[in-house]
C-alpha positions as CSV (number, residue, x, y, z in Angstrom):
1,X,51.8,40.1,-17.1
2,X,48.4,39.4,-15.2
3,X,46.8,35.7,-16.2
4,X,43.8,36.0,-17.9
5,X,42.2,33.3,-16.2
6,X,40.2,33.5,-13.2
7,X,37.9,31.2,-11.1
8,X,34.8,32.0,-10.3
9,X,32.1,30.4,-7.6
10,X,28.5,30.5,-8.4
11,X,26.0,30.7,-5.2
12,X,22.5,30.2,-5.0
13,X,21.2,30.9,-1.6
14,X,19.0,29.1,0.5
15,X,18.7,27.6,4.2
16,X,17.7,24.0,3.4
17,X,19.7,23.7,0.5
18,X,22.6,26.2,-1.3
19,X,23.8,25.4,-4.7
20,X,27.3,26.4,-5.6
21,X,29.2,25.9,-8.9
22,X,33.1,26.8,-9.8
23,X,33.8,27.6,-13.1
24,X,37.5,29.0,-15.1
25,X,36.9,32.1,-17.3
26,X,39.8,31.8,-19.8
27,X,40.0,34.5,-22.1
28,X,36.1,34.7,-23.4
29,X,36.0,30.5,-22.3
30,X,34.0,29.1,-19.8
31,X,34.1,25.7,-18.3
32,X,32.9,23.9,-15.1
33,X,35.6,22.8,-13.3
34,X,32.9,21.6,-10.3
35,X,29.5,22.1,-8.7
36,X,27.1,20.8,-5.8
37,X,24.9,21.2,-2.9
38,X,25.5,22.1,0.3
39,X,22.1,20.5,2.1
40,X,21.2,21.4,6.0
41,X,19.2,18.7,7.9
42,X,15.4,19.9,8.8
43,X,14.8,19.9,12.4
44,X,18.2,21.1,12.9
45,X,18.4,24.5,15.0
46,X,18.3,27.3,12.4
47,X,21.6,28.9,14.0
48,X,23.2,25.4,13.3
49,X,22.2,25.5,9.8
50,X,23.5,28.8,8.9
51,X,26.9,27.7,10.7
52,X,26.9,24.7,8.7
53,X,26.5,26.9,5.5
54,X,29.3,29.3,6.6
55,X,31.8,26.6,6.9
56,X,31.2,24.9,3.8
57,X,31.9,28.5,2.1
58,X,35.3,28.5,3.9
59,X,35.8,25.5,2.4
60,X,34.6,26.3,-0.8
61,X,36.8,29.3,-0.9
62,X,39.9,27.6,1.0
63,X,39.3,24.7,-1.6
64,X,38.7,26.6,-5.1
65,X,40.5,30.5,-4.2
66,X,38.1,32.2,-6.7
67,X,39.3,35.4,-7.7
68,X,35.5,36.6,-8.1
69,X,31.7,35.5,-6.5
70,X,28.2,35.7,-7.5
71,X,25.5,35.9,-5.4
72,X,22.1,35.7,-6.1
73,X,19.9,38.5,-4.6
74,X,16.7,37.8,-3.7
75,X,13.0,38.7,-4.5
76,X,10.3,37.2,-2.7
77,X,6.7,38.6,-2.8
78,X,4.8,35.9,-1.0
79,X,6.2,33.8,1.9
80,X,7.9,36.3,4.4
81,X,8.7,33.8,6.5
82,X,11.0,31.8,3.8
83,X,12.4,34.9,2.7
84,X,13.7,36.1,6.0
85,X,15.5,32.4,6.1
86,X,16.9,32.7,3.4
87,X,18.2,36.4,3.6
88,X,19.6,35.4,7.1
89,X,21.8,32.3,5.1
90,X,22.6,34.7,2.6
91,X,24.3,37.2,5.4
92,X,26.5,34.6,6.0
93,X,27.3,33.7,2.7
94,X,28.2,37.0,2.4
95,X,30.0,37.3,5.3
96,X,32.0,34.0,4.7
97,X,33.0,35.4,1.3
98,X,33.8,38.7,2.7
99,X,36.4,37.2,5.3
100,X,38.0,35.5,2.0
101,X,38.8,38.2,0.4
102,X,36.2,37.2,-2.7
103,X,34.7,40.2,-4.4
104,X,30.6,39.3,-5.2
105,X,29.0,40.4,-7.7
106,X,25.2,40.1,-7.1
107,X,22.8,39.6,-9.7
108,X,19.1,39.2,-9.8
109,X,16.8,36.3,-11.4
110,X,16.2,38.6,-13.8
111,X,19.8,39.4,-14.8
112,X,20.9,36.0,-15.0
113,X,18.4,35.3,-17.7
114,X,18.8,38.1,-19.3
115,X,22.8,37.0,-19.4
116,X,22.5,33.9,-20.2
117,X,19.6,33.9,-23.1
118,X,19.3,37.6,-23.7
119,X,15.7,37.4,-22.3
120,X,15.0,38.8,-18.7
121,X,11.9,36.8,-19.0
122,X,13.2,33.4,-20.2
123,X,11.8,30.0,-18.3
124,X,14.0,28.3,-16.0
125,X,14.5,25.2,-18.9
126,X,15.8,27.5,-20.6
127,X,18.8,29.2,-19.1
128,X,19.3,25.3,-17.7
129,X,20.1,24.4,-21.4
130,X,22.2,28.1,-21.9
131,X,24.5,26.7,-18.8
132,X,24.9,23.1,-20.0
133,X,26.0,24.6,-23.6
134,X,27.8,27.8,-21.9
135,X,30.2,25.1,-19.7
136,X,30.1,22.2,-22.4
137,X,28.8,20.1,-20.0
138,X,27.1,16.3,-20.8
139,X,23.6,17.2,-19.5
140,X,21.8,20.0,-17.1
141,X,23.1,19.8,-13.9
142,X,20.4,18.8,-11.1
143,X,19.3,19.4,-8.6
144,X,17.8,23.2,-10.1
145,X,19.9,25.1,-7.2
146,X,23.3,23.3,-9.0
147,X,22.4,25.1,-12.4
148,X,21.2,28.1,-10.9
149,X,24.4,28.8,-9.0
150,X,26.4,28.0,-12.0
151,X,24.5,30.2,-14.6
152,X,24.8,32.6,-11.5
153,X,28.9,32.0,-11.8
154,X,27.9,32.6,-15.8
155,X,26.2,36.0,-15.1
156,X,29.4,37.0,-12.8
157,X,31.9,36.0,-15.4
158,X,30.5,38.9,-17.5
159,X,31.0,41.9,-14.9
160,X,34.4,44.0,-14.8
């Protein structure tokens, strides 16, 4: 008989800092089992950066085996030059989970709020307050990229 738990691992993408959360889907159950930041120093080459961010997703995956990813997927309207960062560190994310064997399950802004609150418009505050209830957890994670990638574990939990 196949376990009906699973692990999942939360990403929120970025080049400066990435947000990750793990969290253990037991039957319809969610808790936080842990979560951080993976931070890249400014003035650091950009190539070294995105290796740094590829190696701590090994880890992350070595560390935690999640049977299942989410990724955020991006929309950016103004700053082209932030966006093509960011898109470039999200490639490797990919890539690192890829080479793991993790399936990801990508979600937009919108869908995780719409997951976690049932409104695809809901403020930020709010789907902070929907993951600190969701996981049971003492207070909102900070910084914002930490409860971001764990309602973005949140929003995976509920895909096939």
């Amino acid at each position: 008989m196949r376990s009906s738990t699973r692990t999942i691992l939360g990403i929120d993408p970025g080049f400066g800092r990435v947000g990750w959360g793990v969290i253990r889907q037991a039957q319809h159950r969610l808790s936080a089992v842990d979560f951080g930041i993976i931070e890249t120093p400014a003035g650091t080459p950009f190539a070294e950066r995105l290796q740094l961010i590829f190696t701590k997703i090994q880890e992350l995956t070595r560390a935690y085996k999640p049977e299942l990813s989410g990724v955020e997927r991006l929309f950016f309207s103004r700053n082209t030059t932030t966006a093509m960062q960011v898109s470039e560190a999200r490639g490797v994310i990919l890539l690192a989970l890829a080479q793991a064997g993790v399936p990801v399950h990508e979600c937009t802004p919108q869908a995780v709020k719409q997951a976690l609150s049932s409104n695809g418009r809901a403020e930020k505050a709010q789907v902070q307050r929907m993951v600190k209830v969701l996981l049971n957890l003492k207070e909102i994670p900070k910084p914002d990229d930490v409860a971001d990638a764990l309602a973005i574990a949140v929003t995976a939990s509920t895909s096939v």
